[in-house]
ZAPA-251498 format. One record per atom (N, C-alpha, C): residue number from 1; atom name; x, y negated, z negated. Coordinates in Angstrom, 2 decimals. Layout:
REM residues N
NUM; CA; X; Y; Z $
...
//
This chain:
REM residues 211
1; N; 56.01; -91.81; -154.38 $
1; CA; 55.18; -92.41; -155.43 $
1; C; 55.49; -91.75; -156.78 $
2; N; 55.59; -92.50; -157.83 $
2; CA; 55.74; -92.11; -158.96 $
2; C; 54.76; -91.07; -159.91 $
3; N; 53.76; -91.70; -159.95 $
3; CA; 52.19; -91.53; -160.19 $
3; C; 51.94; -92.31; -161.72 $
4; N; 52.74; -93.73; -161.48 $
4; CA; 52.47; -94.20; -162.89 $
4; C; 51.74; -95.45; -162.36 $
5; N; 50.93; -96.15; -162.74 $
5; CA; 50.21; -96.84; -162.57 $
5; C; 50.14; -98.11; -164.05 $
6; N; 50.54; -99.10; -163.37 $
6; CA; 50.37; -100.52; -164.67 $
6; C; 49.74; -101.40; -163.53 $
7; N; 49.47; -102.27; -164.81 $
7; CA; 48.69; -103.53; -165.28 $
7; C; 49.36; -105.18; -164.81 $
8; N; 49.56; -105.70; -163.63 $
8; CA; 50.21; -106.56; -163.07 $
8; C; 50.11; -107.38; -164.52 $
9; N; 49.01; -108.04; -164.96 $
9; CA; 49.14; -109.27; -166.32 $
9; C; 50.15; -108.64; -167.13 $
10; N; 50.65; -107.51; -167.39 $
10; CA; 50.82; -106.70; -168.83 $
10; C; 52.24; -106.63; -168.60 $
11; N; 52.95; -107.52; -168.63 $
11; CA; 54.69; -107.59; -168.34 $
11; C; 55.66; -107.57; -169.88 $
12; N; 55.59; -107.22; -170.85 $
12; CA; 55.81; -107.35; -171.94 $
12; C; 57.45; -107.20; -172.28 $
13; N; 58.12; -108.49; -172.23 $
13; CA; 59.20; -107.94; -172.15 $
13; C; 60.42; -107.17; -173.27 $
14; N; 61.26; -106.41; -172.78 $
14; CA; 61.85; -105.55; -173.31 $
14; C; 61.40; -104.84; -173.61 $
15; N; 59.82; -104.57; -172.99 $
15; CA; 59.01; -102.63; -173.05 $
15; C; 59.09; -102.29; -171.25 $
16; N; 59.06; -100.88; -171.97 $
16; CA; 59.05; -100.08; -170.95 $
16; C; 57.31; -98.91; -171.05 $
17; N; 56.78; -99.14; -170.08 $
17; CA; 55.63; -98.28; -169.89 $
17; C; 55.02; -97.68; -168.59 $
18; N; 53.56; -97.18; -168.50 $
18; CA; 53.00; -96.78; -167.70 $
18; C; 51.68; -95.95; -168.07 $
19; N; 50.92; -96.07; -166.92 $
19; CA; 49.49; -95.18; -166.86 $
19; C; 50.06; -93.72; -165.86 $
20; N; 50.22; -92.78; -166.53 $
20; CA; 50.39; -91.46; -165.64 $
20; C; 48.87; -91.52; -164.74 $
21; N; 49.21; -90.77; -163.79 $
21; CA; 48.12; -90.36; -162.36 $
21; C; 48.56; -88.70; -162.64 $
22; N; 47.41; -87.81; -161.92 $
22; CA; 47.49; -86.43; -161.78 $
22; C; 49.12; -85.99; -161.20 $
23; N; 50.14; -86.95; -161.09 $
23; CA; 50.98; -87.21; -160.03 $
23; C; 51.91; -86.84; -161.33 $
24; N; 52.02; -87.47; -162.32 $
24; CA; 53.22; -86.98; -163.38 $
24; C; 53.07; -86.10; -164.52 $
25; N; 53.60; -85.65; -164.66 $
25; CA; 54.04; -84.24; -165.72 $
25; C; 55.09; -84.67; -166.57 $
26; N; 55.53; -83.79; -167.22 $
26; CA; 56.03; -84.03; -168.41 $
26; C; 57.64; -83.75; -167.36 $
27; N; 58.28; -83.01; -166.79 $
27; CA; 59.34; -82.64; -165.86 $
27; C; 59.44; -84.11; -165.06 $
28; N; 58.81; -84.84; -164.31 $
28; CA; 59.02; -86.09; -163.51 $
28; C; 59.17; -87.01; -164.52 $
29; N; 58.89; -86.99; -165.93 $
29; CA; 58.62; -88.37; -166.78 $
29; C; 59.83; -88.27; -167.66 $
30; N; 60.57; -87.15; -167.58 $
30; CA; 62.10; -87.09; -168.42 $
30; C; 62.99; -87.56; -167.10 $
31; N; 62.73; -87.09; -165.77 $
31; CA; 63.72; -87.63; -165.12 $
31; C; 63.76; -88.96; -164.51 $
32; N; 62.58; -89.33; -164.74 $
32; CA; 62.34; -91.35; -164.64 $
32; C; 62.84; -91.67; -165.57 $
33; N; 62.80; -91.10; -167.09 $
33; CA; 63.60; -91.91; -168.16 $
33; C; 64.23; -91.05; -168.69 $
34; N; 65.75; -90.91; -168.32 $
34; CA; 66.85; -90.08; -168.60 $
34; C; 67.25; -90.69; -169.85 $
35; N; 67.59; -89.89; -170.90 $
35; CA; 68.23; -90.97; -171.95 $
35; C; 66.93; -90.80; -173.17 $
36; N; 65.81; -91.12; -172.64 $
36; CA; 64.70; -91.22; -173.78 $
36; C; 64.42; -90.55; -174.55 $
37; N; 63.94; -90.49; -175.73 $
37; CA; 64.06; -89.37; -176.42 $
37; C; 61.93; -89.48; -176.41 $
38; N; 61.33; -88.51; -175.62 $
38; CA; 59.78; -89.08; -175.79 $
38; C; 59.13; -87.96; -177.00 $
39; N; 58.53; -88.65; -177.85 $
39; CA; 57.44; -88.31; -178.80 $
39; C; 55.95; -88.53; -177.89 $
40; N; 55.38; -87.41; -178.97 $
40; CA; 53.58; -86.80; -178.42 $
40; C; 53.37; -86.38; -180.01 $
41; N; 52.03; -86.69; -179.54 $
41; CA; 51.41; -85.80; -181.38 $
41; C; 50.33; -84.91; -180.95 $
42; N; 49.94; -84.23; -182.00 $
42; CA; 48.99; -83.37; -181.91 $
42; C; 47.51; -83.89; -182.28 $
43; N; 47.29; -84.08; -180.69 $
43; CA; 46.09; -85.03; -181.05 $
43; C; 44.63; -84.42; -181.27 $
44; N; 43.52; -85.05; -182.40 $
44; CA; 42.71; -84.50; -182.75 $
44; C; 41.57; -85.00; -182.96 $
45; N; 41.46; -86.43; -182.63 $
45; CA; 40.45; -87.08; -182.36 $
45; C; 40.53; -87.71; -183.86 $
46; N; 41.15; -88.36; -184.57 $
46; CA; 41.52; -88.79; -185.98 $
46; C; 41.58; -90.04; -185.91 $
47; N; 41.83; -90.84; -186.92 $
47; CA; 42.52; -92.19; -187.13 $
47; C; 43.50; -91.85; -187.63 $
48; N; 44.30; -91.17; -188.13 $
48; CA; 45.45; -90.78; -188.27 $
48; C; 46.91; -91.51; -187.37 $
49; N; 47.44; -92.16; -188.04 $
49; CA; 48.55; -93.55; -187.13 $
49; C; 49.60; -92.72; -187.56 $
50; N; 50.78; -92.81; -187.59 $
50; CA; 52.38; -92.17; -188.13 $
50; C; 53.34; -92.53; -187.16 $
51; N; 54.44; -92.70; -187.29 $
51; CA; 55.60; -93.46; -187.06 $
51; C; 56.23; -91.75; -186.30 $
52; N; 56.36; -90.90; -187.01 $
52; CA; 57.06; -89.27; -186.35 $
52; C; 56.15; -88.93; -185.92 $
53; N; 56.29; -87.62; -184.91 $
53; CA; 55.47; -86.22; -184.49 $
53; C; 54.55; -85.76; -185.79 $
54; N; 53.39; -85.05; -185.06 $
54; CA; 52.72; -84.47; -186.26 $
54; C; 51.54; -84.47; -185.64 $
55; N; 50.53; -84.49; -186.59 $
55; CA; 49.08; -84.56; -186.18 $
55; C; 48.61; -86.12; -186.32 $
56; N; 47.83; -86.13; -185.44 $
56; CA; 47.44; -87.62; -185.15 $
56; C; 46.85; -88.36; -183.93 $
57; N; 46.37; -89.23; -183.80 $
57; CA; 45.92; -89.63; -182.45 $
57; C; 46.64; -91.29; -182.37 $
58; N; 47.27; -91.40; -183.31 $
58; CA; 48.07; -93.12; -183.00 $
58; C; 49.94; -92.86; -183.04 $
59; N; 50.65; -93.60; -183.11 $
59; CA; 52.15; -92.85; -183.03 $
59; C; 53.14; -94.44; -182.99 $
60; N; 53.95; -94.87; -183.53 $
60; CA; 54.32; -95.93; -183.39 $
60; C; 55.81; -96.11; -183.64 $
61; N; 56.93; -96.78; -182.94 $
61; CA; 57.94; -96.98; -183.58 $
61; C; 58.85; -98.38; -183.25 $
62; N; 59.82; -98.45; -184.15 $
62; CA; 60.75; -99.79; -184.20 $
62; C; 62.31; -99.57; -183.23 $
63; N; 62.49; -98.39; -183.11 $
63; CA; 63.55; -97.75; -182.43 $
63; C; 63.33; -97.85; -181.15 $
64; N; 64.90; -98.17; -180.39 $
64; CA; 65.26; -98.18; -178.92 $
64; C; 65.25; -96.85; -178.54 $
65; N; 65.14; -96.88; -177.28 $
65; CA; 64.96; -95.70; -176.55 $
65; C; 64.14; -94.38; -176.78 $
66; N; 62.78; -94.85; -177.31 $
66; CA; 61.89; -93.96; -177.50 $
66; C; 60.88; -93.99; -176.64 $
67; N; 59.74; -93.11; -176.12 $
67; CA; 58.77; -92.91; -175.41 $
67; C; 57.63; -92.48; -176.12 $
68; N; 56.97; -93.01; -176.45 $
68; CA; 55.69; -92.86; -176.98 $
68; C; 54.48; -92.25; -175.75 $
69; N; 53.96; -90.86; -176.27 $
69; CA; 53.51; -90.57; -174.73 $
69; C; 52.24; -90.01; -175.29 $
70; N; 50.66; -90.71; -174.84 $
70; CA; 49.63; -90.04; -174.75 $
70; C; 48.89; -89.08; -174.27 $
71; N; 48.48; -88.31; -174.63 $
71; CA; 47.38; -87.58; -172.99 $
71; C; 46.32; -87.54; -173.10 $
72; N; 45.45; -87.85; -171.98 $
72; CA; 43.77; -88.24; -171.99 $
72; C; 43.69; -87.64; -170.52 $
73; N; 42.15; -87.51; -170.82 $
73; CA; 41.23; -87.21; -169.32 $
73; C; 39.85; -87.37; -169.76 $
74; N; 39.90; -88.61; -169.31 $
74; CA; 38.37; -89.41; -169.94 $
74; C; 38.74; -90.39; -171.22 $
75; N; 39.32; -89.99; -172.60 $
75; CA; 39.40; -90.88; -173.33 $
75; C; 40.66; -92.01; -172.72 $
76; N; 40.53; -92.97; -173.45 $
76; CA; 40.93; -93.80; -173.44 $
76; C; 42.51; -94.12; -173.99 $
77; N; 43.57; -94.66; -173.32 $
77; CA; 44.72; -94.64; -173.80 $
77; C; 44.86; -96.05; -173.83 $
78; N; 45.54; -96.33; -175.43 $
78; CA; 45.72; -97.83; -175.75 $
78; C; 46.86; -97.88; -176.11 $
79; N; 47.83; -99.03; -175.24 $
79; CA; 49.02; -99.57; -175.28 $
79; C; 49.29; -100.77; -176.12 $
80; N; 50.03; -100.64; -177.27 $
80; CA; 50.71; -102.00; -177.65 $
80; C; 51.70; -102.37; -177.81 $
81; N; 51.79; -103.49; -177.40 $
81; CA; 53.44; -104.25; -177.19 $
81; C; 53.61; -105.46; -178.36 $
82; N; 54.39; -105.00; -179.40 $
82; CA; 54.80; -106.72; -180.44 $
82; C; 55.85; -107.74; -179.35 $
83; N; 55.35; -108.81; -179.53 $
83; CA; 55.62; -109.95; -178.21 $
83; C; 57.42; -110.14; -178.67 $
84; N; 58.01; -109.41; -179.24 $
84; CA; 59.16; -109.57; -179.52 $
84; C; 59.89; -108.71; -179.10 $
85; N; 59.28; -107.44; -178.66 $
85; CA; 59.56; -106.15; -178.90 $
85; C; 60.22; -105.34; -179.68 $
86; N; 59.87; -105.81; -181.37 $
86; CA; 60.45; -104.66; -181.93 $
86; C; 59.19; -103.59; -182.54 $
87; N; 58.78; -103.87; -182.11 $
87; CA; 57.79; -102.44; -182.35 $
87; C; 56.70; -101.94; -181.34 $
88; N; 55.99; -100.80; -180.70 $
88; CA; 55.39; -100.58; -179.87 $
88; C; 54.44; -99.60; -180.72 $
89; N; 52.96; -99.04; -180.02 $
89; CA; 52.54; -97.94; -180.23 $
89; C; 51.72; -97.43; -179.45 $
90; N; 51.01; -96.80; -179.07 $
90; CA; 50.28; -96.18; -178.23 $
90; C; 49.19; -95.02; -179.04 $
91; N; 47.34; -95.10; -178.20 $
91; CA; 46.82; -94.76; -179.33 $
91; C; 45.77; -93.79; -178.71 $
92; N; 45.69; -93.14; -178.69 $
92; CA; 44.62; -91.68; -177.79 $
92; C; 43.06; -92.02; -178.53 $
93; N; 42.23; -92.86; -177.61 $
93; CA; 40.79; -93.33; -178.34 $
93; C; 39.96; -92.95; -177.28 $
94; N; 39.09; -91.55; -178.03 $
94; CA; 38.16; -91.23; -177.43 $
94; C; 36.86; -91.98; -177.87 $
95; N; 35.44; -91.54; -178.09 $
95; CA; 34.49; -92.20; -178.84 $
95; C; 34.25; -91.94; -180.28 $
96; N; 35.20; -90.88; -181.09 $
96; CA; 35.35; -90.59; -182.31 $
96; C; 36.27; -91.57; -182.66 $
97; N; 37.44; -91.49; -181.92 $
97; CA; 38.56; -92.66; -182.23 $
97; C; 37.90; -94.06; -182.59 $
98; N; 37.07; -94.47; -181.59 $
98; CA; 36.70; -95.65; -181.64 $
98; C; 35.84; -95.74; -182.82 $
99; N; 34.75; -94.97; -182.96 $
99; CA; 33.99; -95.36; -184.08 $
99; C; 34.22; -95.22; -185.85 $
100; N; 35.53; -93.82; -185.51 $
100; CA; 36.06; -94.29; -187.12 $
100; C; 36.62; -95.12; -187.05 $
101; N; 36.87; -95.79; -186.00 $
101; CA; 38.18; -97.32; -186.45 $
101; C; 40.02; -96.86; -186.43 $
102; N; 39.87; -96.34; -185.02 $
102; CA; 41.26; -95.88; -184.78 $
102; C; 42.05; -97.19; -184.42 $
103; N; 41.77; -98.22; -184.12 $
103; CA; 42.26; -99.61; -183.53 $
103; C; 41.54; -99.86; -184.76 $
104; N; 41.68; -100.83; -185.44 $
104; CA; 41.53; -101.67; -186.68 $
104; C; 42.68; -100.44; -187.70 $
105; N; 42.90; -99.48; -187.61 $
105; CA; 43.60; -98.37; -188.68 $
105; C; 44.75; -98.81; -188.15 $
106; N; 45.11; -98.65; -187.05 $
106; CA; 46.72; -99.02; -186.16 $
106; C; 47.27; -100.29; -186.38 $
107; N; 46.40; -101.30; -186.67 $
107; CA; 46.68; -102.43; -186.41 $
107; C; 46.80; -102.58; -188.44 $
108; N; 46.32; -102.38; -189.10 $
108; CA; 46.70; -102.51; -190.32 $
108; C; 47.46; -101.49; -190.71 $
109; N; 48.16; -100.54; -190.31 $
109; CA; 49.41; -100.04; -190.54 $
109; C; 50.71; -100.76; -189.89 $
110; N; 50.63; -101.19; -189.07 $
110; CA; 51.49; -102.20; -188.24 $
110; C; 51.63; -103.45; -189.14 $
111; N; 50.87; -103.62; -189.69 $
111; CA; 50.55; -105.08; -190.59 $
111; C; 51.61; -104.86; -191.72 $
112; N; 51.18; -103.14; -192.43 $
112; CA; 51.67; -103.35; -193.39 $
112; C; 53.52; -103.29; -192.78 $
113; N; 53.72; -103.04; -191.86 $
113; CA; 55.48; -102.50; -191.84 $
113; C; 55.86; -104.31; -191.31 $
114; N; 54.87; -105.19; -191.21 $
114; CA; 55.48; -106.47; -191.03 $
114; C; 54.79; -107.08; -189.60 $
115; N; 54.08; -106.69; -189.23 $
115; CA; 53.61; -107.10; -187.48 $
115; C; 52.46; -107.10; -187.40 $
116; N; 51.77; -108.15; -187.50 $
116; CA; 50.54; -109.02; -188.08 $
116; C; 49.75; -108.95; -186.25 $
117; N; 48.64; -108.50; -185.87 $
117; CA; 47.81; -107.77; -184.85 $
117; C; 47.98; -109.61; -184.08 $
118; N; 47.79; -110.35; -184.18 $
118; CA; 48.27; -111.51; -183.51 $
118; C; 49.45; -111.65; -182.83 $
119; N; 49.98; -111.28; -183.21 $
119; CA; 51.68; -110.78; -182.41 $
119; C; 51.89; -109.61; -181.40 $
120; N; 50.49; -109.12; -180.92 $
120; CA; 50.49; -107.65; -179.72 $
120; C; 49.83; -108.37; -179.02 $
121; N; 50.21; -107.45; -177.60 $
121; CA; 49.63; -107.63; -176.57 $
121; C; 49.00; -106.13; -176.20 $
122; N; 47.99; -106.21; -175.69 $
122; CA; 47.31; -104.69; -175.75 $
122; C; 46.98; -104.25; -174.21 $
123; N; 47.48; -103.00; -173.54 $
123; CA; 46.85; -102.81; -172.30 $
123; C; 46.01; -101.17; -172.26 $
124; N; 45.19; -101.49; -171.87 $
124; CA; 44.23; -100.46; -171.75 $
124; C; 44.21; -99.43; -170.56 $
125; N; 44.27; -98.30; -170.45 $
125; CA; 44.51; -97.97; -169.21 $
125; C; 43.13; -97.17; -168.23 $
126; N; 43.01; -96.08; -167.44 $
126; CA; 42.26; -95.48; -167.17 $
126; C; 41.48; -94.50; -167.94 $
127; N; 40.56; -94.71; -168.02 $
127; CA; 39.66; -93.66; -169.46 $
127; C; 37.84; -93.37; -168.26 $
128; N; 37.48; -92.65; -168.43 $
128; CA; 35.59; -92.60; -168.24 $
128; C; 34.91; -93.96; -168.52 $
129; N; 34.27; -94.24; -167.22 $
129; CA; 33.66; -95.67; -167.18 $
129; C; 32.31; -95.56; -167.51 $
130; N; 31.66; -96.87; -167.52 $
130; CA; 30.37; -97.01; -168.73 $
130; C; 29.40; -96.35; -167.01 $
131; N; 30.21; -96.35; -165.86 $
131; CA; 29.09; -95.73; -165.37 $
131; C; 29.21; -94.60; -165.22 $
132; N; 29.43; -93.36; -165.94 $
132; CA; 30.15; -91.75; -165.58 $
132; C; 29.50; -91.21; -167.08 $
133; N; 29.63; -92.62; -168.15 $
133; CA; 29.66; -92.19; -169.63 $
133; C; 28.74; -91.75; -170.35 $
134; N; 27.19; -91.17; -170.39 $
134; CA; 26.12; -91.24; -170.96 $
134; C; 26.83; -89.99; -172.54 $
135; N; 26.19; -91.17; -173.00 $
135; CA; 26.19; -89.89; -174.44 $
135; C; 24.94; -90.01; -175.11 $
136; N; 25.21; -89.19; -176.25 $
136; CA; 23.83; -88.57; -177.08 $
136; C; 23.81; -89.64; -178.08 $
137; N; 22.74; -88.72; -178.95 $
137; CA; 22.32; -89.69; -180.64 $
137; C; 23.56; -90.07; -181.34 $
138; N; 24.34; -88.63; -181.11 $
138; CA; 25.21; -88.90; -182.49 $
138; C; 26.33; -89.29; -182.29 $
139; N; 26.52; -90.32; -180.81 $
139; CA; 27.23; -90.99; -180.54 $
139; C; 27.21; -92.44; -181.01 $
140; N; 25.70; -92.51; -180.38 $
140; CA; 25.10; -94.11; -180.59 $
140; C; 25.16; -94.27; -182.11 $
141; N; 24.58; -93.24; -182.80 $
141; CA; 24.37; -92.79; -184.38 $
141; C; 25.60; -93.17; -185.17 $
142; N; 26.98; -93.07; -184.70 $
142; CA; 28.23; -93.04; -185.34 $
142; C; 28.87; -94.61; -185.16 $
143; N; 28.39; -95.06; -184.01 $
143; CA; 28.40; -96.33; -183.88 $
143; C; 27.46; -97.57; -184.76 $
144; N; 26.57; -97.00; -184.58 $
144; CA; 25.55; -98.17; -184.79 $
144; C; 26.35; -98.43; -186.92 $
145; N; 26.51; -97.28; -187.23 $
145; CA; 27.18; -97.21; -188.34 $
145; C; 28.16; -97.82; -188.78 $
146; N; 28.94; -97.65; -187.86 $
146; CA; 30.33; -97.79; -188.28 $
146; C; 31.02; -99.29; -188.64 $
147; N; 29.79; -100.14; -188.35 $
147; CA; 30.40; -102.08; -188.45 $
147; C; 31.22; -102.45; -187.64 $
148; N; 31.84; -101.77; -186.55 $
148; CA; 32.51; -102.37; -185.58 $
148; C; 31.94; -102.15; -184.33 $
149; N; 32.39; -103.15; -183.49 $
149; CA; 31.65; -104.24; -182.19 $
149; C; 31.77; -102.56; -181.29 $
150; N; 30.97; -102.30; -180.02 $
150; CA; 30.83; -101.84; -179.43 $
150; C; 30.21; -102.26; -178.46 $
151; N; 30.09; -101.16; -176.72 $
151; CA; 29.30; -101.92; -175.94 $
151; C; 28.57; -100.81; -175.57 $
152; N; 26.76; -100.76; -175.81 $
152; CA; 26.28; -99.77; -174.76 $
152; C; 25.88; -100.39; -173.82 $
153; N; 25.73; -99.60; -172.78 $
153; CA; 25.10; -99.85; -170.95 $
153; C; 23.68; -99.25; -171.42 $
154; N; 23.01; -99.41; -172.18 $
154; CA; 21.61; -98.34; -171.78 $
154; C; 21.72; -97.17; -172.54 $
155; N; 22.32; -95.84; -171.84 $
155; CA; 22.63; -95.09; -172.71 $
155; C; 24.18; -94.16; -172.58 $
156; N; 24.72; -95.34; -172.00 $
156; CA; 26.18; -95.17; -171.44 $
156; C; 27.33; -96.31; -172.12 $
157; N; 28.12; -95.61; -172.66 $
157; CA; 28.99; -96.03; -173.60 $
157; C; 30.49; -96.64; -172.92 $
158; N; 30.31; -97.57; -172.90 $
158; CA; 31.69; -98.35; -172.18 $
158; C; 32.85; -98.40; -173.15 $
159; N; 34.09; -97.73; -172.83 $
159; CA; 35.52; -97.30; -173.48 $
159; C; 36.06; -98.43; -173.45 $
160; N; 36.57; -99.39; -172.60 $
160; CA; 37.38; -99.70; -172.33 $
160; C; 37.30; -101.45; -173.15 $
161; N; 35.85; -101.61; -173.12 $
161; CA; 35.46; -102.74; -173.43 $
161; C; 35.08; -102.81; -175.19 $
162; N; 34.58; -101.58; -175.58 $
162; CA; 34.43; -101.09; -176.91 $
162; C; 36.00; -101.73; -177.36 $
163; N; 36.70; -101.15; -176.96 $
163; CA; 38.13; -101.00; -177.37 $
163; C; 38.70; -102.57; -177.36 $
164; N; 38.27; -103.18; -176.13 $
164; CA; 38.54; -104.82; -176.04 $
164; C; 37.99; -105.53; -177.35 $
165; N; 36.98; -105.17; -177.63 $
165; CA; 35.56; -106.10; -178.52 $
165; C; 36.62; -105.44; -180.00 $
166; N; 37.39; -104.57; -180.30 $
166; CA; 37.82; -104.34; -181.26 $
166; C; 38.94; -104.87; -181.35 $
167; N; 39.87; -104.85; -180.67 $
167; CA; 41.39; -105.57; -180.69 $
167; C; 40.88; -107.00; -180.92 $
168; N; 40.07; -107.42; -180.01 $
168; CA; 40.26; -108.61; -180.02 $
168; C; 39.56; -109.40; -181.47 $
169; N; 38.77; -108.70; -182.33 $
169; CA; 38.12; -108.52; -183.34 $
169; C; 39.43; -108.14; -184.88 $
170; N; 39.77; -107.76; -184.46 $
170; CA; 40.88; -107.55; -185.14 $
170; C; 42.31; -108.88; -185.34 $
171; N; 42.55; -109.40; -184.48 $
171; CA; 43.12; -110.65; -184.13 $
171; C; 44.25; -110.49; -183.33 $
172; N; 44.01; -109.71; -182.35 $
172; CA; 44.79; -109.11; -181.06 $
172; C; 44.59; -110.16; -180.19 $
173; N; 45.09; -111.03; -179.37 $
173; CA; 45.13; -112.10; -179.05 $
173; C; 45.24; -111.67; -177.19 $
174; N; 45.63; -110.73; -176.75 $
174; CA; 45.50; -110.27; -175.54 $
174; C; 45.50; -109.25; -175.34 $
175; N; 44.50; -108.98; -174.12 $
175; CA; 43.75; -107.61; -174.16 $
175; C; 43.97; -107.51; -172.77 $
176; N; 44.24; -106.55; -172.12 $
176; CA; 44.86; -106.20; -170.60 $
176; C; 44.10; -104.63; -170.12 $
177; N; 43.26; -104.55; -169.16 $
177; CA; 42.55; -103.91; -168.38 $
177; C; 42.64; -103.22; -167.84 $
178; N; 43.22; -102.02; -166.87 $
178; CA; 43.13; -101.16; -165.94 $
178; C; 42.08; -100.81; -165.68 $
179; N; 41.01; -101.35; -164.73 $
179; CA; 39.62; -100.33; -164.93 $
179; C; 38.93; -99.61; -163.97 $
180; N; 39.93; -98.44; -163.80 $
180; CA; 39.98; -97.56; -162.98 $
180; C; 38.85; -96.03; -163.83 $
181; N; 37.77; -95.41; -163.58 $
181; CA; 37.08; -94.21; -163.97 $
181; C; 37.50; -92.97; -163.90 $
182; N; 38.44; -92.17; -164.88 $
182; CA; 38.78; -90.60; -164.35 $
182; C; 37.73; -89.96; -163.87 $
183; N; 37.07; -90.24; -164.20 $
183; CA; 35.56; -88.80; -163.74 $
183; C; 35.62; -89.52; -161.84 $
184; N; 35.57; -90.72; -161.51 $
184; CA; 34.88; -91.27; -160.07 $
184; C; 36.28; -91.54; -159.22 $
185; N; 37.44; -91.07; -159.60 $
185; CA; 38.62; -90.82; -158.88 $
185; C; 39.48; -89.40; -159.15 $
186; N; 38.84; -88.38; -158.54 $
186; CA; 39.63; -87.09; -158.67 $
186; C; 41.12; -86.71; -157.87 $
187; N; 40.77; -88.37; -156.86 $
187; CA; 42.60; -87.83; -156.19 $
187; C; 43.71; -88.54; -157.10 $
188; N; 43.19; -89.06; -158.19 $
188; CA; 43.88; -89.88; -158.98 $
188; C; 44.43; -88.99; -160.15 $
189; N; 42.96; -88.79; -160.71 $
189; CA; 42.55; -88.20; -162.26 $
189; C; 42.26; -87.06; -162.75 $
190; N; 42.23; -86.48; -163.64 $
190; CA; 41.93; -85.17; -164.77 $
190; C; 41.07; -86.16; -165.23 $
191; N; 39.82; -85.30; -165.53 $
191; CA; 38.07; -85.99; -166.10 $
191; C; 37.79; -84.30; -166.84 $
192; N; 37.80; -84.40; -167.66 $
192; CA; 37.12; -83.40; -168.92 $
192; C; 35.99; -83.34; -168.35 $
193; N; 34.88; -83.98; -167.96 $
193; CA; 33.88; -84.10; -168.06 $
193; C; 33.45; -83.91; -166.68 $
194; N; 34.23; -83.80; -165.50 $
194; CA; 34.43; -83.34; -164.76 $
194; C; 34.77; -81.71; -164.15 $
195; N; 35.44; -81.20; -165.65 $
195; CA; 35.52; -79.77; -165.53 $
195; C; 36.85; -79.79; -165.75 $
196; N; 37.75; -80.33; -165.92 $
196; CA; 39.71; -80.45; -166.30 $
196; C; 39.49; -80.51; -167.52 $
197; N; 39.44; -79.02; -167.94 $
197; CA; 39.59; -78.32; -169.53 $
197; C; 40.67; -78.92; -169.79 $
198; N; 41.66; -78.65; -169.37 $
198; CA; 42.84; -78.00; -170.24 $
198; C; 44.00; -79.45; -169.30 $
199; N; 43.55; -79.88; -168.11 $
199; CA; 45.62; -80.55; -167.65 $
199; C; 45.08; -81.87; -168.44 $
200; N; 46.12; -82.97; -168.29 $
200; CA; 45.94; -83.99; -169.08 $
200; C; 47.17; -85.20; -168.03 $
201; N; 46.44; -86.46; -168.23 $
201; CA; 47.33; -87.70; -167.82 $
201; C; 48.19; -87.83; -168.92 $
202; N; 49.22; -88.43; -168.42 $
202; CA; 50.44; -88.89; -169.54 $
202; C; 50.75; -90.18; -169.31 $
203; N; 50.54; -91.39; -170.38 $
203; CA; 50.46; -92.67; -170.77 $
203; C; 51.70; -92.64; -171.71 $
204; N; 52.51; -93.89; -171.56 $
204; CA; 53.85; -93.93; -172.16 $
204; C; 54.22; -95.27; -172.54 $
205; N; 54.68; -95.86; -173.79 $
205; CA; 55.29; -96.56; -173.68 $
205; C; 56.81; -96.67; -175.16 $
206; N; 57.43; -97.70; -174.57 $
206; CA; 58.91; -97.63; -175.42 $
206; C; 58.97; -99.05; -175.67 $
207; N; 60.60; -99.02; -176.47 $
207; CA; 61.36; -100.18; -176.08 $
207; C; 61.98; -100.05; -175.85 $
208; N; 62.94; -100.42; -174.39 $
208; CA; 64.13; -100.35; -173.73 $
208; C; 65.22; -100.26; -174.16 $
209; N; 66.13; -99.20; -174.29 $
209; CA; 66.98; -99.21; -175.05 $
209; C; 68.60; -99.57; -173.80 $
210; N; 69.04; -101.12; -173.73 $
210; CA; 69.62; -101.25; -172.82 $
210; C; 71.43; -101.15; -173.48 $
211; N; 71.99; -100.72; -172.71 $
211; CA; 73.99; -99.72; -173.29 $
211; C; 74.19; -100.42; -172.34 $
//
């Protein structure tokens, strides 16, 4: 087994991706894609988008044979594919992400380099489910603020669907699911919230660079 996990709807062609499982590391994910050159940023819970390495929680590029690689345990990792494939990005959205508008920021930086949010296809992967998720005031507080769509359960904050209600709000035209819970699958997952300080899943995607 690999320990990458996709999205049967989410076939996007001339990308290359995946949902890491507790199963891949950074050592198994260079030797599945020999050749790749993979980028990571220093993620910080920002809207912060950029095309290079650096600080940031979004990361995007137009170049073959790159790997765009997230890490989460609990937040949410968002995949996008331009239906042409010349551009990809991938976007580390926890509940800070979401409520400054880390998806609506990605998608109008993409706009401006020419790739209008109607032209992606978006897949969502494994993140903390609305039943694992309870948060506080100054969760709901940052939301209720912020003018963009969200979903509470009560007093449990659904990732995956927040994140749907925004792409698709944005004029993201397909929105693709994995909805699997890190915290309620530990033979799977790293859950922060669970007590996994420090390891992390690795979420990836490229464009195929075919020689």
């Amino acid at each position: 087994m690999s320990g990458i996990l996709k999205i049967y709807t989410f076939n996007p062609p001339g990308i290359v991706y995946g949902f890491g499982t507790r199963e891949l590391d950074w050592e198994r994910l260079r030797k599945l894609y020999p050749g790749y050159r993979i980028k990571q940023l220093q993620q910080v819970h920002s809207t912060v988008v950029r095309e290079d390495q650096g600080e940031g929680d979004g990361i995007f590029t137009v170049r073959k044979g790159e790997l765009l690689v997230i890490k989460t345990a609990d937040c949410l990792p968002v995949l996008l594919a331009e239906k042409q494939a010349r551009v990809v990005a991938a976007l580390h959205a926890g509940w800070r992400g979401l409520c400054r508008g880390i998806i609506p920021e990605a998608l109008r930086v993409l706009k401006e380099r020419g790739f209008p949010p109607e032209g992606f296809s978006a897949a969502l992967g494994p993140s903390i489910g609305p039943c694992c998720y309870e948060v506080g005031e100054e969760v709901m507080d940052c939301f209720r603020k912020s003018g963009l769509p969200y979903l509470l359960r009560g007093k449990n904050l659904d990732l995956p669907t927040t994140a749907r209600l925004q792409l698709l709000a944005a004029g993201v035209a397909e929105v693709h699911i994995l909805p699997l819970c890190t915290r309620c699958h530990p033979e799977f997952f790293y859950s922060h919230r669970r007590g996994d300080r420090k390891a992390r899943m690795l979420s990836f995607i490229g464009i195929i660079d075919i020689k």
